[in-house]
N, C-alpha and C positions, 0 to 999 in steps of 0.2 A: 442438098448439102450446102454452106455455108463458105464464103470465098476463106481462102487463108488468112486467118487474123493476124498480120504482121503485125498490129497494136502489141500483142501478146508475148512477144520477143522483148527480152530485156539482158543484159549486163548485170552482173552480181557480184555483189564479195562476200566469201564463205568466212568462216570464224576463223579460220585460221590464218586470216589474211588475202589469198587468193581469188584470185578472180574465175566466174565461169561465165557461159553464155546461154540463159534458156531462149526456147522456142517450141512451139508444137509439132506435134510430130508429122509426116508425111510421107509417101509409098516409097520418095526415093532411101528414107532410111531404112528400106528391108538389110541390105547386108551390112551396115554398121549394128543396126538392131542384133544381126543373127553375131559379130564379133564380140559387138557386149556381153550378150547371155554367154558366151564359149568362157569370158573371162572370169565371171562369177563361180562362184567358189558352192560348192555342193548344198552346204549349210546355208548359202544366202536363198538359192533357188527353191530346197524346200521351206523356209522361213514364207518367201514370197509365193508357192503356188502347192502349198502344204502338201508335196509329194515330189518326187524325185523327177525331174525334168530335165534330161542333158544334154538335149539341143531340142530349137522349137522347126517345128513342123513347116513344110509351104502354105499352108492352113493358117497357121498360129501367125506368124509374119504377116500375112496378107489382113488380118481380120487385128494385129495389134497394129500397122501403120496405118491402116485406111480406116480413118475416123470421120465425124460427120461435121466437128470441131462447133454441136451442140448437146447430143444427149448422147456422143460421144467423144469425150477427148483428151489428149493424153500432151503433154511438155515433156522434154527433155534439155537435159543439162548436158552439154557439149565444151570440152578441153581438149583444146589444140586437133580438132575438127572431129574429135571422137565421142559414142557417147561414153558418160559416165554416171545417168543418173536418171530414169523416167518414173514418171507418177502418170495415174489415167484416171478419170473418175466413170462409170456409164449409170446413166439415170436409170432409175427402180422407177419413179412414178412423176409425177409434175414438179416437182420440188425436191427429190430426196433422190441421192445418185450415191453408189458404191465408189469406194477411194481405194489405190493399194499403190506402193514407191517397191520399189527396189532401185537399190545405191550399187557400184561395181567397190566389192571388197577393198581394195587400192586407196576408194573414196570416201571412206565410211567414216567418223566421225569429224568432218569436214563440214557438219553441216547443211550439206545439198538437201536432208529432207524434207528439213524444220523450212526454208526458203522454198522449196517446190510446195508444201504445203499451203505458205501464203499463196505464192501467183496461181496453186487450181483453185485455191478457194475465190479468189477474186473472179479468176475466169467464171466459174461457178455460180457465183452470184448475178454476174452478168449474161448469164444463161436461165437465169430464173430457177437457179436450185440454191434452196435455203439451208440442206441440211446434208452433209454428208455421212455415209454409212461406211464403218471400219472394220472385217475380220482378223484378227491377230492371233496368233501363236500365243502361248503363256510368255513359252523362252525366249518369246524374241521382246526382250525385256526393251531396248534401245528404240525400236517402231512403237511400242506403247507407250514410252516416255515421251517421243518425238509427240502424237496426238494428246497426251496429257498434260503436258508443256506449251501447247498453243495457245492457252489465253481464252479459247472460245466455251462455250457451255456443252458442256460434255455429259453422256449418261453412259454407265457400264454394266454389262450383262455376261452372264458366262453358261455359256451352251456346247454340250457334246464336246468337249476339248480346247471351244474356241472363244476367245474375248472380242466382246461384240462391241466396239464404240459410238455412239451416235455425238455428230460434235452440231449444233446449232452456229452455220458460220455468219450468224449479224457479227459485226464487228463490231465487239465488247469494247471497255475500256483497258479489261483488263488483256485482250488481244492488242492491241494497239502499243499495249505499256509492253506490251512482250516480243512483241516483232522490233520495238525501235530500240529496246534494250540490244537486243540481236544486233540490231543494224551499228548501233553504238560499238560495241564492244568488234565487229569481225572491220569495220572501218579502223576504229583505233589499232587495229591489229594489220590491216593492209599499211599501214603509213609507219609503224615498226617495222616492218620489213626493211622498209627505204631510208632511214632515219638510223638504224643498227643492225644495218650487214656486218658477218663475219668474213666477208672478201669482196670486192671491190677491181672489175675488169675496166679499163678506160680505152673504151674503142672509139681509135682515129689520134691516139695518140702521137706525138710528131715531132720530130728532130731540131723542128726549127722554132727559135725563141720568139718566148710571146703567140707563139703560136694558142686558139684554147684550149686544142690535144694537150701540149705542152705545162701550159698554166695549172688546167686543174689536174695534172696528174703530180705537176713539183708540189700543189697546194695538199694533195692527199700524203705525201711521202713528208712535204715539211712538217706538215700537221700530226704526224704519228699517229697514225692511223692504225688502229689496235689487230688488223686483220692484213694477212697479203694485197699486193695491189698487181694487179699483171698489167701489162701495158697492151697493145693488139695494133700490130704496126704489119701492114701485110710486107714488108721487106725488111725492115731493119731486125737485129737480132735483138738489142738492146737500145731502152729510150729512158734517159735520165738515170743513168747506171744500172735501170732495171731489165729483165731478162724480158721481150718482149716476144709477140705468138703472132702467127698468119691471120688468124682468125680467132673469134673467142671461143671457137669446137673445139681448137687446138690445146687449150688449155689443160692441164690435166687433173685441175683439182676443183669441187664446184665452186659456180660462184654465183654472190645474193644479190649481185646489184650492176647493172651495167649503164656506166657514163657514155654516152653516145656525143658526138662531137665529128661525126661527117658530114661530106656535103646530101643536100637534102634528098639530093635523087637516088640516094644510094643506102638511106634510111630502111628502106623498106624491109630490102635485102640484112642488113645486119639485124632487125625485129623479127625476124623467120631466124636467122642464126640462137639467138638469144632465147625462141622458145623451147628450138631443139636443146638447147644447152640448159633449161630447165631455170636458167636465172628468175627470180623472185621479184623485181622494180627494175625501173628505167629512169633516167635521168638524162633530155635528152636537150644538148647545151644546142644544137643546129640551128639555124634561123633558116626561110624560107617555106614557110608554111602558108597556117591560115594567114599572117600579116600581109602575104606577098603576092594576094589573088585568090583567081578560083584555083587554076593549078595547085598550090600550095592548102586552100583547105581542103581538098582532095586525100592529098596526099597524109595531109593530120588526121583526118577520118581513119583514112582506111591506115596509121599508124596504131593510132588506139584501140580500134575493132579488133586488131590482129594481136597486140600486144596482151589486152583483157581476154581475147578466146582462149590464149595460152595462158591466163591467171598473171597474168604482169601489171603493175599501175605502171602508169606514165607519169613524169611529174615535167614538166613542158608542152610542145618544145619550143625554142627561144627559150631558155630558161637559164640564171644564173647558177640554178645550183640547190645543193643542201648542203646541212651543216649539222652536228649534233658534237658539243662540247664537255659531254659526260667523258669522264676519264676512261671508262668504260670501252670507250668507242672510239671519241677523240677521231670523228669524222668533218672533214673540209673537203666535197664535191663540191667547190664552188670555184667563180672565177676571181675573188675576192682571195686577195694575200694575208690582206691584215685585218685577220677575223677578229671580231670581239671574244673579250677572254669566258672562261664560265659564269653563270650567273642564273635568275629565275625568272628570266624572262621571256617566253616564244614568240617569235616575229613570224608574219609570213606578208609576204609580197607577190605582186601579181607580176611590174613592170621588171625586167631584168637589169636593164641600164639602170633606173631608179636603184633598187636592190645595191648596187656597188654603193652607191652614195649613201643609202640608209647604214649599211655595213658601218662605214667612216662615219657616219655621225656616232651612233654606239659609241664607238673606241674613243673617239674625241670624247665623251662625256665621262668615260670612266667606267660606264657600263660593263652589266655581263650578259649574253644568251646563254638558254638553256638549249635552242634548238632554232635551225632557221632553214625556211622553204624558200625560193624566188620560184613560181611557179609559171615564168611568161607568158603565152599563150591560154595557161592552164583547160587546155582539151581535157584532161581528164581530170587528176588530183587538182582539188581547190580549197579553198579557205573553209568551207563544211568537214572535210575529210579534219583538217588543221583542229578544228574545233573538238570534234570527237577524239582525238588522239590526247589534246591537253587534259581533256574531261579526266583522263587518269592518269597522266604524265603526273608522279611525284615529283619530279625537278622542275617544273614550271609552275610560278605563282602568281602572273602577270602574262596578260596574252595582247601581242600588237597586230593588226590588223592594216595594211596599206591596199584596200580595195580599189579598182575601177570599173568594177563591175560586178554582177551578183548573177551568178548562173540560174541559181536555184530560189530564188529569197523566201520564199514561204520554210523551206526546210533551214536556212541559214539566220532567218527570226525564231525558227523553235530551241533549235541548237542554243544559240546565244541565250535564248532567255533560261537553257537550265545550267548553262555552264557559268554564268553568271551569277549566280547565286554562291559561286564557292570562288570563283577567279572572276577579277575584273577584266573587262575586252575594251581595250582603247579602240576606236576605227579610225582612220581616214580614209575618206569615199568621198572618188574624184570625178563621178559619173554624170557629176550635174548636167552638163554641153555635151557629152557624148563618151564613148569607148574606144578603147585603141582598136584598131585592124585586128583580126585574129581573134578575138572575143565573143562567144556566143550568147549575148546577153542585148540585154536593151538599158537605156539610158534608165537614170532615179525617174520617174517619171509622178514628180509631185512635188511642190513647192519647198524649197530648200528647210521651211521652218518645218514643216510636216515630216521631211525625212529624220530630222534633229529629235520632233515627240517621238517616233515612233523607235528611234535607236533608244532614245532613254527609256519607254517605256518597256523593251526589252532588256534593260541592264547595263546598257553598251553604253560609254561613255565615248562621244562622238566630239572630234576635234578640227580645227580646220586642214591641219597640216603637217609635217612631220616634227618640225620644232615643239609645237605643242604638244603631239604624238610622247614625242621624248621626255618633253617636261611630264605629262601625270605619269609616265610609265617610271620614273627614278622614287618619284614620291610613293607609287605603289609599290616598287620592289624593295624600299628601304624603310619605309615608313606603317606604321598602323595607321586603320581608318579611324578619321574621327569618328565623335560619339554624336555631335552634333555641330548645329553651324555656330557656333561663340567663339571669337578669333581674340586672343591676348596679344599684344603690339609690344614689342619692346626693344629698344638700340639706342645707336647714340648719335644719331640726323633727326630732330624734330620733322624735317621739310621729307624725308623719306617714310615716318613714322606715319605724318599725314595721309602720303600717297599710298599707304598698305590701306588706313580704315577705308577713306574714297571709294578703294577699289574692293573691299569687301561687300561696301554698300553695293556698288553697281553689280555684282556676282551673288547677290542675294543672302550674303554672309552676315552674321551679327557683331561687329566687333566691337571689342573695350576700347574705352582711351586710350591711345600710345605712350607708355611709361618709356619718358627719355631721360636717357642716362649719363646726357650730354657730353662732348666733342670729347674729353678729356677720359671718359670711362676707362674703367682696365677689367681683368679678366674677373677679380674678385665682385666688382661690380656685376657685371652680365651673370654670373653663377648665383650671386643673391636672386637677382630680379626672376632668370629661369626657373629655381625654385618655387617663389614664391606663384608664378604663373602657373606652374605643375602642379602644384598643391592646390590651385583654385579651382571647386566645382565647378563655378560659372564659365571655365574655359575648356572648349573643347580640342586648339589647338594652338599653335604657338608658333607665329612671325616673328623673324630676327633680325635686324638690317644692322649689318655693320660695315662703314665703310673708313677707310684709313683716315688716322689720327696725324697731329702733328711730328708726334713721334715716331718713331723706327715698328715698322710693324712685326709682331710677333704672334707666335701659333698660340698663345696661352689662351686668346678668346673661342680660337677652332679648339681647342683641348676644351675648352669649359659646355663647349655645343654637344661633342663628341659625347661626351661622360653624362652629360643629362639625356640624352638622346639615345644610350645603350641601355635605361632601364625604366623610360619612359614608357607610358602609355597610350600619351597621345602625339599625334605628330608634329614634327618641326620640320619647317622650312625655312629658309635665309636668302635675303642677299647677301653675300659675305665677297666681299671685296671688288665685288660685279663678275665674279667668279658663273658658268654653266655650267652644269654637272654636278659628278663627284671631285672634286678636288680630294688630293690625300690626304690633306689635311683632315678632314673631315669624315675618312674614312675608319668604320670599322674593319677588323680583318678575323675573318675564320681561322680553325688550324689549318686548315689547307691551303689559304691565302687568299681565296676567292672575298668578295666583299662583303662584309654581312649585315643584314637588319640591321638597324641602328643608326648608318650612316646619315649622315645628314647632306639633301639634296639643295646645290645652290641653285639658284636665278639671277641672271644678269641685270632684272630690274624689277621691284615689290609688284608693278602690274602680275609678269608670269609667275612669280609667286604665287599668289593672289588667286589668278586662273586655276592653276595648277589646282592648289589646297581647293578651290571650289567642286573642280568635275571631283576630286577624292570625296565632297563633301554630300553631294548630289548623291555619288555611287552610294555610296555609304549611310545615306537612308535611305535609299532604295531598297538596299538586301535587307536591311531591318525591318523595312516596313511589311506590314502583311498582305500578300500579293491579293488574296477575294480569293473569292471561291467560284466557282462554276455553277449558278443556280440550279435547283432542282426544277425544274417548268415544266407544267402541265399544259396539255393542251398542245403539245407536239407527233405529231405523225409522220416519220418520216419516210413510211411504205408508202403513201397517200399520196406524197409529195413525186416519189421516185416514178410511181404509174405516170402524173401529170404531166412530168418530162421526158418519158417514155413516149408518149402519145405526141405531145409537140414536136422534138427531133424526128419520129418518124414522120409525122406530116408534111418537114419542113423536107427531110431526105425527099419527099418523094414529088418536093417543089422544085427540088433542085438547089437547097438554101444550106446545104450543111457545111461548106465551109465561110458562112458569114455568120455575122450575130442577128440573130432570131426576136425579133418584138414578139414576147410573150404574152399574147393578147387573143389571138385565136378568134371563135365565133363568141358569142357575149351568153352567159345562163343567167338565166330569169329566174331569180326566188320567187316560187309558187304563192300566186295569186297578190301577182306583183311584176310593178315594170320595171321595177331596181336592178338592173344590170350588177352582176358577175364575172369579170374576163377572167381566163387561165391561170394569169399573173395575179388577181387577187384569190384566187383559190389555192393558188401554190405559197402564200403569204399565209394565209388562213392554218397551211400545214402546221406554221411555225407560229402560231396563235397572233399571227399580226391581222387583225381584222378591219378590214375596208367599210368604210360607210358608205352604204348603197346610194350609188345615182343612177340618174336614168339623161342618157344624151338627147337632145330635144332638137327640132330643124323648124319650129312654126310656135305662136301662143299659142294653140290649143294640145298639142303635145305637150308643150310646159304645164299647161292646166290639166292635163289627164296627170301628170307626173306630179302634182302638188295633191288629188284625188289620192293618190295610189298608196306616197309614202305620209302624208298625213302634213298639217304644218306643225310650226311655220318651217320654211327651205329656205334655199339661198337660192340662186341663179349665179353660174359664174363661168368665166372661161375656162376650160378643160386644157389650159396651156400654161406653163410655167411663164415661160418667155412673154405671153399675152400679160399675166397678170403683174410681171416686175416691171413693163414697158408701159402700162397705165398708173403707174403710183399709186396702186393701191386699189383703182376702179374699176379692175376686173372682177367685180363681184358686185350683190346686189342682196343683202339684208330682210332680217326680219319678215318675208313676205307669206301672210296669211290665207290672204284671199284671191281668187282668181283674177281680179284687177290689179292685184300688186304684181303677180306672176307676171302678165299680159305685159306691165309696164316695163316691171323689168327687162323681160326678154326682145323689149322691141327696143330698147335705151342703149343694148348692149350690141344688139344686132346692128343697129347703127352704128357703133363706134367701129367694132372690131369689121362688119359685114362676113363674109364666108369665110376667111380665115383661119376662125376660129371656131371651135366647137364648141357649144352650149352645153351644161349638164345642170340639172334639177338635184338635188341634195337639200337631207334634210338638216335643219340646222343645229349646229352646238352652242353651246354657251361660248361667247368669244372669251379669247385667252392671248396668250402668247404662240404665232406662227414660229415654227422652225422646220429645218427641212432635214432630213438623213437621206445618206447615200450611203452604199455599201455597196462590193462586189472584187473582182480581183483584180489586183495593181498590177503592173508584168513587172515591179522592181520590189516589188515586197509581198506577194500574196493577197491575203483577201484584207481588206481594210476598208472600215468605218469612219466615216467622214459626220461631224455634226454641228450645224450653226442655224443662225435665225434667217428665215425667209422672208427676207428684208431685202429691197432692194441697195441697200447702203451698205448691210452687211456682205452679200455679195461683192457690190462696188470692191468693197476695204480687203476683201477675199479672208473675212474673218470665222475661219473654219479651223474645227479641231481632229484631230486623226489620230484611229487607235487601230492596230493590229487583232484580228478578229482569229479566233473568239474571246468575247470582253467576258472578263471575269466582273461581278460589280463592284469590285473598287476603281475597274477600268471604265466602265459606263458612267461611273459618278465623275470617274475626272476628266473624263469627255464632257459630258455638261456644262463642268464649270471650266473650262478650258480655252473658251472662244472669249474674246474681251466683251459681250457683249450679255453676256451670261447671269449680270446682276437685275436682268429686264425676268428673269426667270424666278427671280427668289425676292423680289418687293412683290409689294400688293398692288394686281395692275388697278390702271385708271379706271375709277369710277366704282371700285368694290369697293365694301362697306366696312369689310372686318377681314382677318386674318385667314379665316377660311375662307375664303376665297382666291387663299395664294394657288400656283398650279403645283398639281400632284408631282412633282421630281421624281416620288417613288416609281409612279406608273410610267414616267419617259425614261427610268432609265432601265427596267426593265422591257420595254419596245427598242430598246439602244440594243441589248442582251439578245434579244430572240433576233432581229436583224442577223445581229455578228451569227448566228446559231446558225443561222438558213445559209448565207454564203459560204462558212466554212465547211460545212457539213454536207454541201451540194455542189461539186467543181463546175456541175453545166449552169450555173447561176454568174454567168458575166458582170449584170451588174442590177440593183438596185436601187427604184428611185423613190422614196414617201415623200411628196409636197400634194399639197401640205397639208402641214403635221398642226393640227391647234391642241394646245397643251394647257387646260382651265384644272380648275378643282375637283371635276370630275375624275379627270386623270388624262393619255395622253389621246386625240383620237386622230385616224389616218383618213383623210379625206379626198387623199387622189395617193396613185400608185402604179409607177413602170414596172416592168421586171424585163430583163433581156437575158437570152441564155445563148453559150456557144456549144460547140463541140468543142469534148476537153481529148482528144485520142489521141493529139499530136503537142500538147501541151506539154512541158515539165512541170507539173505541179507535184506538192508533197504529199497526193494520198494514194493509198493502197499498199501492195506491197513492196520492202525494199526494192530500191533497181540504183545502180549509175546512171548519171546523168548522159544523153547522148552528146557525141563529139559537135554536133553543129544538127 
C-alpha cells in the first residue's frame, strides 16, 4: 500500500463561486462516509449503485475508505469538515480502471464532478492508468454530460440498460481548453461574490473615530451601499447610528460578505463564526500576519485553509479593501474616503498603504474605476483571480496592475496573454530587490530588460511606476488605439513641437514635422490644423501642445480638442496648459455624468505624452499582429520521454536526491557498434526531436584515436566545458582533424592547456557556422522561459540574451532570433562563404527554439535546459553539447494539471 499522497489534496473553486477542499479518502472517514450516504436522496443513490441502497453496510464502509491510493482510490470533496462529494476509480487491468462520483443532492450542480473528474484523472495518470471506464444510467442525464464535457477522447456504447463510456485521459487540447474555461468562469464567479454582495457585516466595528472598524463601516454607509450593512460590536447596541449585533450569528438576516477588522489573535475565532453563518468572502483589513513573523504566517494559513474548507475567499489580510462603483452596488469596503467616481477602469493592488495613495492619485486626475481590490498580504485572492473576473467584467475596459510579486507566474502569463487580446493590462512590478514580508513568492528573478520582453510579449504593457501607470491607463480609457506608429505634431511652441518629434523618435514612433501655429493662434486656428491631421492617412495619431498665450486664456481651444476628439478615430493627447489628467475642460460627459470616450487626456510635459501615446502604440500592434501558431512537429514522444523521467527520479529517490536538482545524465548508452555516447538527458531531448551529435569522452590519444576509428572523420577535439571554452577565447577546441596524428596532437595540445579539469570529447565535425547557445527551463517569477543568444564570449560579457515565454509559437521563436543585438552575425553571409547559400538555415534554429520551449513546457520535472553549443550553418541548426537537469515538481506551484488554489505559503 502506498504512503498517503498528501500531494493530492488541493483547494478548489466550484462554478458557482465557492470554495471546497479535495483530498483522498481514508479509514478515519468511515462515519462522515456512512452521514453522507444518509443525506443522499433515493434517486441519487440509485443513479450511483443502480439499485436501491439505504444505508451501506460494515463491509461497504471498510472496503469504500481502505484504499490502496494505486489501483484503488477514491477523493473526496469536503465543506466545512463534511463530506459532500466522492469519486473512486479501481483498476480493471494495467492501464484501464472503472470511474463512478456521486455528489450529496444539496451539492449538485455546483460543479464538484466536472473538478473531481480532473484531480482522478490526473491522480490516474500518475498511477499508470490511461484510460478510464464509465457505467451510467440513461436518466442520469447530468453524469453523462459531466463525462461528455471533459474534453477528453471519449467512446460510447449501450448494453443491457447501461451507457458504457470509455474516456482516453491523455490530456487533449481540447481537455485543457475545457478545464481552464471552467477554471475561468467559477474564479470569475468566486470574486463576484466579493465585489457584489447583497449584505455586508463589518466585524470589529468600533465607537471610536478613525478607528478601521469605524472608517470602513462610515465608508460603506457614505458610499450607499445598495445592500444592508450590520455593524458586529460585541457590547455596543448601535455604531454609526447603525443597529449593531454581539456577533455575526446574531445577525438575523444572511450575509455575503464579512469585513474583518480585529486584532489578529482573535481572527480565527470570528473565520469559524463566519462559516457557521454561511457568509460567501472575507475581507480581512487586520494586520499581523505573514508580515509580522512566523507567528503571524501561521496564523494566515491556517486563516485561509479554514475560510476555503468552508467555501469563503479571503481577500487579505492587511488588506485595504474593495470597492465596486457600479450603481448597482455602489460598494466602498475600503479604508479609503475619497474613492474615485465610476469609470472603466479595474485596478488591483497588492501594497495596502500604497493602495490609499494609488486611490488619491485617480481622483487627482479625474479618473474613473470600475472596480478596485488592495489585496495586502494577498494569501489567498490575487492579481490571477483579478484577471479572470475582468476577462467578462462588462464595466471594465482597462486593467491596472500594482504588482510586488507573482504567486503564480506561469498561470498569471497565461491569463494576461488571453485577456489581453480584448483589454489592455498596464503592470507595475516592483519585485526587482525583493518582496515585502507576508508574500509567498520570490523576487523577478531575471534581468530587468528580460522581464520588460517577456510582459510585452504577453500583451502587458509594463511601466515603471505609478505615474506612468496613470498616464497609458487615461489614454486607454478615453482614447482609441492607434492604427499605427505615424505621429501628426501640431500647437503653437515651435520649441515644445520639437521636443514631441525627439521624443517620438526615441520611443520608436514615426512622426511628421511639427505644424506650428505660432504664439498668437486661436481656436479657429487649432480646429483647421486638427482636421486636416484627422483627415491625413499618413497619421495615425495626433499630439497637441498648447501652452498660454499673451492673452487672457480661454476654453475655446479645450472646446475645439473636445469636439474633434468625440468623433475621432484616432487618438489625441495634449499638453494643454501643463495640465495631468482629465481637466474638465477637456472632458466628455455621459447621460449619467460619468466621463466618456472621447475625452481628451492631458500631460504636464510632450515627454509623458510621447511615453504614454508609445506603450498605446506598442499595445496596439501587438493585438493586431498575428500571434503564430503552434507548430505541428513530428518527431515528438511524449510517453518515451515521461518513462525517462520516471526512471531517473526514481533512481535519484533511492539516492536520496529528491529534494535537490538532478544532473540528468545517468549511466552513458552507446549507439550499437559504436563508441558515441548517449546520456539520459540527450535521449530525453531526442523525445522532443532535439537531436545531440554523438561524442565519445576520451582520457589518453589512443581513446581519441579509437574515437576518430568509430565516428569516421574528420572530428573536432574539444573541452566538454562551457566555462573551459569561453575562458580560452575560442581554443577550447581543435579543427578539421583527419588522421590519427592530428587527433594525437590535438588531444595532447589541449591536455596541456586545460590538464584534468577538463574533459575531453571526440565529435564529429560540422560545417562551421554561427555558435549560439539556448537555455530554457522554469524561472520561479515567470514559469518556463527560453532564453537565446550567441556563444560568444563578448556576447555573454554584454549579457546580450533574448527571452521568450514558453511555449514559443513561431512568430515567437523568430523574434527570439532576432532579438539579441547581435543577431545580424545570423543573417549575413559568414566569413569566408562563397555564395548566398551558405547563409545559416533560421528556419531550422527556429524551429530547435520551438521544440525546446515544447520539452520544458510540457514536462514540469524538466528544471532546466542547456544546448551549447549550438553551430547554426546552411545545413541547418546542429546541437553539439547538451545538459538537462530535472527537479521534483510535487511541492512546486506550477500551472499544470488540474485546477487547484494556490497554497497560503
Amino acid at each position: 500500500m502506498q504512503p498517503y499522497p498528501e500531494h493530492w489534496e488541493a483547494d478548489v473553486v466550484l462554478s458557482d463561486g465557492g470554495t471546497a477542499h479535495l483530498r483522498p479518502i481514508t479509514p478515519d472517514d468511515a462515519d462522515a462516509l456512512r452521514r453522507f450516504h444518509s443525506r443522499l436522496s433515493p434517486e441519487t443513490i440509485y443513479y450511483r449503485f443502480f439499485a436501491p441502497y439505504p444505508e451501506l453496510s460494515e463491509r461497504d464502509v471498510s472496503r469504500f475508505t481502505t484504499v490502496d491510493y494505486t489501483d484503488r482510490v477514491a477523493l473526496v470533496a469536503t465543506l466545512g469538515g463534511e463530506l459532500v462529494a466522492v469519486v473512486r476509480y479501481d483498476r480493471i487491468d494495467a492501464d484501464e480502471a472503472e470511474v463512478a462520483f456521486v455528489v450529496e443532492d444539496a451539492h449538485q450542480g455546483r460543479g464538484l464532478a466536472s473538478v473531481l473528474l480532473e484531480h482522478i484523472g490526473a491522480v490516474a495518470r500518475e498511477r499508470g492508468v490511461h484510460r478510464f471506464i464509465a457505467d451510467v444510467l440513461p436518466e442520469n442525464r447530468r453524469m453523462v454530460n459531466v463525462f461528455r464535457e471533459a474534453g477528453y477522447t471519449a467512446e460510447q456504447s449501450f448494453d443491457d440498460g447501461v451507457i458504457r463510456l470509455t474516456l482516453d485521459l491523455e490530456p487533449t487540447d481540447s481537455a485543457v481548453s475545457v478545464m481552464r474555461a471552467r477554471e475561468q468562469r467559477a474564479e470569475s464567479a468566486s470574486i463576484a461574490r466579493l465585489l457584489a454582495p447583497e449584505s455586508v457585516a463589518v466585524i470589529g466595528a468600533s465607537r471610536t473615530a478613525h478607528s478601521i472598524g469605524q472608517t470602513v463601516l462610515r465608508n460603506l454607509l457614505d458610499g450607499d451601499f445598495r445592500g444592508p450593512v450590520f455593524p458586529v460590536h460585541p457590547h455596543a447596541r448601535a455604531v454609526a447610528g447603525v443597529r449593531a449585533y454581539p456577533t455575526i450569528l446574531d445577525i438575523p438576516d444572511p450575509v455575503d460578505l464579512a469585513v474583518v477588522s480585529v486584532a489578529a489573535e482573535r481572527v480565527s475565532e470570528v473565520v469559524e463564526q463566519c462559516a457557521q453563518k454561511g457568509v460567501h468572502g472575507l475581507v480581512v483589513l487586520s494586520s499581523g500576519f505573514g508580515e509580522s513573523g512566523d507567528l503571524g504566517r501561521e496564523r494566515q494559513e491556517e486563516l485561509v485553509l479554514t475560510a476555503r474548507a468552508a467555501g469563503m475567499r479571503v481577500v487579505g489580510p492587511n488588506a485595504l479593501g474593495v470597492a465596486n462603483t457600479s450603481p448597482a452596488v455602489s460598494l466602498n469596503a475600503t479604508l479609503a474616503s475619497d474613492l474615485p467616481p465610476r469609470g472603466r477602469v479595474g485596478l488591483f493592488a497588492q501594497s495596502g498603504a500604497l493602495g490609499r495613495a494609488i486611490l488619491r492619485r485617480v481622483s487627482e486626475r479625474g479618473m474613473g474605476l470600475s472596480t478596485f481590490v488592495s489585496a495586502g498580504n494577498r494569501a489567498d485572492v490575487s492579481g490571477n483571480d483579478l484577471l479572470q473576473y475582468w476577462q467578462e467584467d462588462d464595466t471594465t475596459d482597462v486593467v491596472l496592475q500594482y504588482l510586488e510579486s507573482l504567486g503564480n507566474p506561469r498561470k498569471f502569463t497565461r491569463l494576461a496573454r488571453r485577456l489581453a487580446r480584448s483589454k489592455p493590462i498596464v503592470v507595475v512590478a516592483s519585485g526587482e530587490s525583493g518582496i515585502p514580508a507576508g508574500h509567498a513568492a520570490s523576487t523577478l528573478a531575471l534581468p530587468d530588460y528580460a522581464v520588460t520582453s517577456l510582459f510585452h510579449q504577453a500583451g502587458m504593457v509594463r511601466v515603471e511606476d505609478i505615474t506612468q501607470m496613470f498616464d497609458v491607463a487615461q489614454l486607454f480609457a478615453h482614447q482609441p488605439l492607434p492604427r499605427g506608429p505615424r505621429v501628426g505634431i501640431l500647437g503653437n511652441s515651435d520649441s515644445l513641437g520639437l521636443l514631441v518629434k525627439n521624443a517620438c523618435v526615441r520611443s520608436g514612433l514615426r512622426p511628421r514635422d511639427p505644424v506650428d501655429l505660432g504664439p498668437n493662434a486661436n481656436a479657429e486656428d487649432f480646429s483647421t490644423a486638427m482636421s486636416r491631421a484627422l483627415d491625413d492617412d499618413g497619421v495615425d495619431a495626433v499630439v497637441v501642445v498648447f501652452i498660454p498665450a499673451l492673452t487672457p486664456i480661454s476654453d475655446d481651444v479645450a472646446a475645439v480638442l473636445r469636439d474633434a476628439a468625440a468623433d475621432a478615430t484616432k487618438p489625441i493627447v495634449t499638453t494643454y496648459l501643463g495640465y495631468q489628467g482629465m481637466p474638465e475642460e477637456l472632458r466628455l460627459r455621459s447621460e449619467d455624468g460619468t466621463i466618456a470616450p472621447g475625452s481628451v487626456p492631458s500631460f504636464p510635459s510632450p515627454e509623458d505624452a510621447v511615453r504614454a501615446l508609445a506603450h498605446a502604440t506598442h499595445y496596439a500592434l501587438w493585438r493586431r499582429r498575428d500571434p503564430g501558431r503552434h507548430l505541428e512537429l513530428d518527431g515528438i514522444d511524449g510517453a518515451a520521454a515521461r518513462t525517462l523521467i520516471d526512471e531517473a527520479l526514481a533512481k535519484a529517490e533511492e539516492t536520496g536526491l529528491t529534494d535537490h536538482e538532478v544532473w540528468f545524465s545517468s549511466e552513458p548508452v552507446y549507439e550499437e557498434g559504436t563508441a558515441a555516447e548517449t546520456t539520459l538527458g540527450n535521449a530525453l531531448l531526442a523525445c522532443y526531436g532535439v537531436n545531440v551529435l554523438p561524442s565519445v569522452r576520451v582520457t589518453s590519444t589512443e581513446e581519441a584515436v579509437e574515437a576518430l576509428e568509430s565516428l569516421g572523420g574528420p572530428v573536432v577535439v574539444r573541452a566538454d566545458s562551457p566555462d573551459m571554452r569561453m575562458r580560452a577565447g575560442g581554443a577550447g577546441h581543435r579543427d578539421e582533424l583527419r588522421t590519427p596524428e592530428d587527433v594525437r596532437g590535438a588531444f595532447t595540445a589541449l591536455h596541456d592547456r586545460f590538464g584534468d579539469v577538463a574533459t575531453l570529447v571526440v565529435q564529429r565535425m560540422v560545417t562551421p557556422g554561427v555558435p549560439i547557445l539556448v537555455r530554457a527551463g522554469e524561472n520561479p517569477s515567470f514559469g518556463s522561459v527560453v532564453s537565446f543568444g550567441l556563444a560568444d564570449p563578448t556576447a555573454e560579457l554584454l549579457d546580450d540574451r533574448a527571452y521568450r515565454l514558453a511555449p514559443l509559437t513561431d512568430t515567437d521563436s523568430a523574434d527570439l532570433v532576432r532579438a539579441v543585438r547581435s543577431s545580424a552575425l545570423l543573417f549575413g553571409v559568414p566569413e569566408g562563404a562563397t555564395s548566398l547559400a551558405d547563409q545559416p538555415d533560421i528556419d531550422d534554429l527556429e524551429e530547435l527554439l520551438v521544440r525546446v520551449s515544447r520539452l520544458v513546457d510540457a514536462v514540469p520535472e524538466v528544471a532546466h535546459v542547456e544546448l551549447d553549443p549550438v553551430t547554426v550553418n546552411s545545413d541547418g541548426a546542429h546541437v553539439l553539447g547538451a545538459r538537462v537537469w530535472l527537479r521534483e515538481t510535487r511541492n512546486l506551484r506550477l500551472d499544470y494539471g488540474p485546477r487547484r488554489l494556490r497554497e497560503p505559503y
